[in-house]
N, C-alpha and C positions, 0 to 999 in steps of 0.2 A: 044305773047303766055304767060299763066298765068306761075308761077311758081307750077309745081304740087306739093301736097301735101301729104306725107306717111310716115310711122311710119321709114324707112330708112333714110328720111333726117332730119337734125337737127334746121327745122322750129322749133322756139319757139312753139307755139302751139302742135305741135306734141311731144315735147320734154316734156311736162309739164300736157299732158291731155293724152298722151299716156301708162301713166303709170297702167293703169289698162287693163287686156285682150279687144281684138275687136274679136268680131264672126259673124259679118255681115254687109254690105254696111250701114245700118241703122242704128247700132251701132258705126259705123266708122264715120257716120255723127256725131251723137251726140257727142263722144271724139274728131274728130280730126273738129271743123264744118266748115273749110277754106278748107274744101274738092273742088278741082277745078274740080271735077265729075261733080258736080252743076252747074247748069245757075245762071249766076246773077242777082239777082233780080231788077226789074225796083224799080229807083230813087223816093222815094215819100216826103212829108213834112207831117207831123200828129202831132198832139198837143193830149196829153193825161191826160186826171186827174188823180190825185192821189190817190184818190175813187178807192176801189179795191170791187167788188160786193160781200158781205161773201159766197153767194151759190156756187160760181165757185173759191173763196180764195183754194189756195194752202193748203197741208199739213206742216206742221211745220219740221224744222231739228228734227233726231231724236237724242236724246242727248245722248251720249256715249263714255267712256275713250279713244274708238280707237278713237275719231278722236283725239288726240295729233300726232300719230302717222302713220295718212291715207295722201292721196295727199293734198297739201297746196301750197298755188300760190303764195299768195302776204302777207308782213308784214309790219307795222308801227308802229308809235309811236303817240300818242293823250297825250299830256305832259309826266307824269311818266307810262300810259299806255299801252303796247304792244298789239295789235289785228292782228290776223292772219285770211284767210280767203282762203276756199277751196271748196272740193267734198262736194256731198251732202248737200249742201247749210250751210255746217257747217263754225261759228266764232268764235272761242275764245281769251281770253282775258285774259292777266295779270300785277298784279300790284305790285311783285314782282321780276322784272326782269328776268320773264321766269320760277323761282321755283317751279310755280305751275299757273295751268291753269282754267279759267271757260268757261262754253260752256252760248254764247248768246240766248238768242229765238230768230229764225230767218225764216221769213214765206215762206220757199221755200226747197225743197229738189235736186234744181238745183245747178251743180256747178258753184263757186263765184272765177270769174279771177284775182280780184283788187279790190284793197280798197284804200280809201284817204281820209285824216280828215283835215279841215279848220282849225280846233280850237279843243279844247280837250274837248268837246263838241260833234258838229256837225262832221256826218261823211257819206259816202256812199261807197257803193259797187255794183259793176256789174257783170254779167256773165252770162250764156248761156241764149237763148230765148229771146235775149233783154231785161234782167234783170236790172233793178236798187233799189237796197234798198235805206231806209234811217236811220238815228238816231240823236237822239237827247240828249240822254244819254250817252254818250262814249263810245256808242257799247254795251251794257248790252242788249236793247230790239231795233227791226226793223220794220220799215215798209215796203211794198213794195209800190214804187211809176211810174215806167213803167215799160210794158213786153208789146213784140211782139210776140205770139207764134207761129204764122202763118210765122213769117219771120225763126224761126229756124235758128237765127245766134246768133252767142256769143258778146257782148260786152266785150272790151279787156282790156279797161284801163278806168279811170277818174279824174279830176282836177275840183277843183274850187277855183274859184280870190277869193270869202268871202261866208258870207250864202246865198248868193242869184245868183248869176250869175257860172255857168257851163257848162262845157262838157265831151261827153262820146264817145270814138271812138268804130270801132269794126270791125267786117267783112264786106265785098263787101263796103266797102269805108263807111262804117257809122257815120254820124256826128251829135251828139246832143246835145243841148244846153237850157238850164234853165235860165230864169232870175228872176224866184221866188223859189230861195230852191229846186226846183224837184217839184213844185205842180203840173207843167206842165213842159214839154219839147216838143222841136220840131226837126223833120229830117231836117237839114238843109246840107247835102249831098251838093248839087247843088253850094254851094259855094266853093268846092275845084275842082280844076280841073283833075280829077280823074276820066275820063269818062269809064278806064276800070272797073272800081270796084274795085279796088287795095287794101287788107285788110290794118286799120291802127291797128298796134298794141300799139302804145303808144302816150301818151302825157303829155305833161309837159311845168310848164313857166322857161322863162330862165332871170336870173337878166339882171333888165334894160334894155329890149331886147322885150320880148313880148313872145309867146306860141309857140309851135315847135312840128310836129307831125313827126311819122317814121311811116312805113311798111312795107307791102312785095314788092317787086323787087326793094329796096331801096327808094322807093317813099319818098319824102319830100314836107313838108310842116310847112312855118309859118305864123304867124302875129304878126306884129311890134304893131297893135291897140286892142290887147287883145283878139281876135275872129272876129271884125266888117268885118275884110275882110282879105283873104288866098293868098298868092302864091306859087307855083310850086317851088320847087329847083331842082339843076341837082347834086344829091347828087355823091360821091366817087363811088357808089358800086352798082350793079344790084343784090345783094339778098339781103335778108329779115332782117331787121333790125327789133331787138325787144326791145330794151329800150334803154330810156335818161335819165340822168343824169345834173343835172345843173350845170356850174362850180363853182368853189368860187370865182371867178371873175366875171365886166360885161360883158355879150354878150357871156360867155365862158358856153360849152354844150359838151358830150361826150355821141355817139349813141354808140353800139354797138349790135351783132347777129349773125347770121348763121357762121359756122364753126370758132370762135372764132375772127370774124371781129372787130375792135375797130378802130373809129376818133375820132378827139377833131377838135375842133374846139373854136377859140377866137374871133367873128366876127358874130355872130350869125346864122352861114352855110353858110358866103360868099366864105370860101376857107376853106379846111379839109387837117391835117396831120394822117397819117393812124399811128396806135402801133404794130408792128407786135409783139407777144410773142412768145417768144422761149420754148422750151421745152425740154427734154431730146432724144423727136424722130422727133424734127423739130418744126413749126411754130404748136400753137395750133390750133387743128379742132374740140374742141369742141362748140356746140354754145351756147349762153351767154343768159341769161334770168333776174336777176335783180342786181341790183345798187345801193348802198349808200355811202357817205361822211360822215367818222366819223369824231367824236369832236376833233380828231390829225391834221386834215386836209386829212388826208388817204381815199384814194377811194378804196372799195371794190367791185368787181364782182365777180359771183357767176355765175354756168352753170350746165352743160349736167356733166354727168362723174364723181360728185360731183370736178366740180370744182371751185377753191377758190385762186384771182387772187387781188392783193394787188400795188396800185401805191404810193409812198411818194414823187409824183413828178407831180402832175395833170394829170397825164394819159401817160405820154411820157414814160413812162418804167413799167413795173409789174412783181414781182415777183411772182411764180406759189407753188400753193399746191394741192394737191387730196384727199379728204375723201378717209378712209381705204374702208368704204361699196360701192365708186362711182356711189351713188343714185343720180340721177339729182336734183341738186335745184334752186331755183325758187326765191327767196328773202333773202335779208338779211337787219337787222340793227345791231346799237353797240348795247352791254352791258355795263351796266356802270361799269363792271371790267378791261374793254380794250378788253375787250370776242365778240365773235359775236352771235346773234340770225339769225338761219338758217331756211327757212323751203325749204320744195319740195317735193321730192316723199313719201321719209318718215316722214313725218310729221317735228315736232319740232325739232330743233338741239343746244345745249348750248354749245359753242365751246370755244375753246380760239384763238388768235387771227390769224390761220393758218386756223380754221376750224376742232382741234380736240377735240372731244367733252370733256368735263371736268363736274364731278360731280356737282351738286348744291345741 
């Protein structure tokens, strides 16, 4: 049986796109789209160009102050860079350690789950409808290079080894992969063993090891050979894993999700030690949405609750904090004050190193 999907449990997806009102089944597709209402869609293989036709081209993001502070998913770094990326197909972007923001052009008014940059340069992003942008410029201006509209499922996450070879996970098992840039991709699904359709929400390479996928009902998967070929793991945990993390070690990886679950692993997922965190009213149950190693060597995670979860020991112990507003969020990286860059429900957050916001 799928794991259901609703604004009560703390499925990443639900935690991160539910932040805006639902007022009908339709709607509840579109915010929450790992709706298990749905049938799964049959497994296909399609190569699409990246010729996008202008008569049926999308509307452009509409650019405006609120989005600093509207829903925001995912955040990076492209050298001295910071791009964040959210609702309404909005990106922004800044080169002053968060001080101040610009809004990219961006050909879609869909929202954008993730974002991942090769080089400070080259970058893309995914999200709903089978979305994939591209850039070429640090994120200032985008292209679109696939959409499925007819599939009506989000794309969750994306990686790439360099400018030319990638991939892009998403709902009901979706597996894409590029070996020129994004001028074409193809469903290549059929290579994970994933016959239910099991959404994958992340992916990532892990040192000296090879690429590592999570999901819902803890579904795992890697490869040792870069993408050439996938196996099955029998991961720690039957709910929904929403992000990895690479260690600072080889073969060393840290999932974590659903109600504040967190493993490490040194081995590349051959055997997991679970983190239980503690909290003032017992083990945390909030669930965990994004992940970063700062330049201390310090791992931070970030969740539901605004919570704000600190290890200086590779994951084996975490100290806990809570934003005063307990807005969910969704990504973090460092500032180069020791500060961290927040985003999630509420848009942008400059924080210091607990997660409480401090002037800029």
């Amino acid at each position: 049986m799928r794991e259901p999907l609703s604004p009560a449990c703390e499925h990443r997806t639900a935690m991160t796109r539910l932040c805006r009102s639902v007022q009908s089944c339709t709607d509840l597709f579109k915010v929450l789209p790992l709706c298990a209402a749905l049938l799964i869609p049959s497994l296909y293989s399609v190569s699409v160009s990246a010729n996008t036709d202008e008569a049926t081209a999308p509307a452009y993001s509409i650019a405006s102050a609120a989005a600093q502070t509207g829903l925001l998913l995912d955040v990076v770094r492209a050298g001295q860079r910071l791009l964040t990326v959210g609702d309404r197909g909005h990106i922004l972007y800044s080169d002053n350690d968060g001080q101040s923001w610009a809004q990219a052009k961006v050909p879609t008014q869909q929202l954008l789950t993730a974002v991942y940059f090769v080089d400070q340069q080259y970058g893309w992003a995914v999200g709903h409808d089978a979305l994939i942008l591209a850039t070429t410029d640090a994120g200032e201006t985008w292209t679109r290079q696939y959409d499925d509209l007819e599939q009506e499922s989000p794309l969750l996450d994306i990686w790439f080894k360099d400018r030319n070879q990638g991939y892009a996970v998403g709902a009901y098992g979706m597996l894409l992969k590029t070996d020129n840039g994004g001028q074409d991709w193809q469903r290549i699904d059929e290579q994970l063993d994933n016959e239910e359709g099991y959404h994958l929400n992340a992916i990532s390479a892990v040192t000296d090891a090879g690429l590592f996928i999570v999901g819902e009902m803890g579904m795992m998967f890697r490869s040792a050979d870069w993408g050439d070929s996938w196996e099955v793991l029998e991961g720690p945990y039957r709910g929904s894993l929403f992000g990895i993390v690479a260690g600072q070690q080889p073969q060393a990886l840290v999932v974590y999700g659903l109600r504040g679950h967190i493993f490490r692993s040194n081995d590349f997922g051959e055997s997991w030690l679970e983190t239980k965190v503690q909290t003032d009213s017992g083990d945390l149950q909030f669930g965990l949405a994004g992940a970063s190693f700062l330049s201390t060597g310090e791992l931070v995670i970030v969740g539901h609750g605004g919570t704000v979860l600190r290890s200086e020991n590779g994951a084996e112990s975490f100290t806990v904090a809570s934003r005063a507003d307990r807005a969910s969020l969704t990504g973090v990286v460092a500032s180069v004050d020791d500060g961290l860059i927040l985003v999630g429900q509420n848009g942008i957050h400059t924080t210091d190193a607990h997660g409480n916001d401090v002037a800029r």
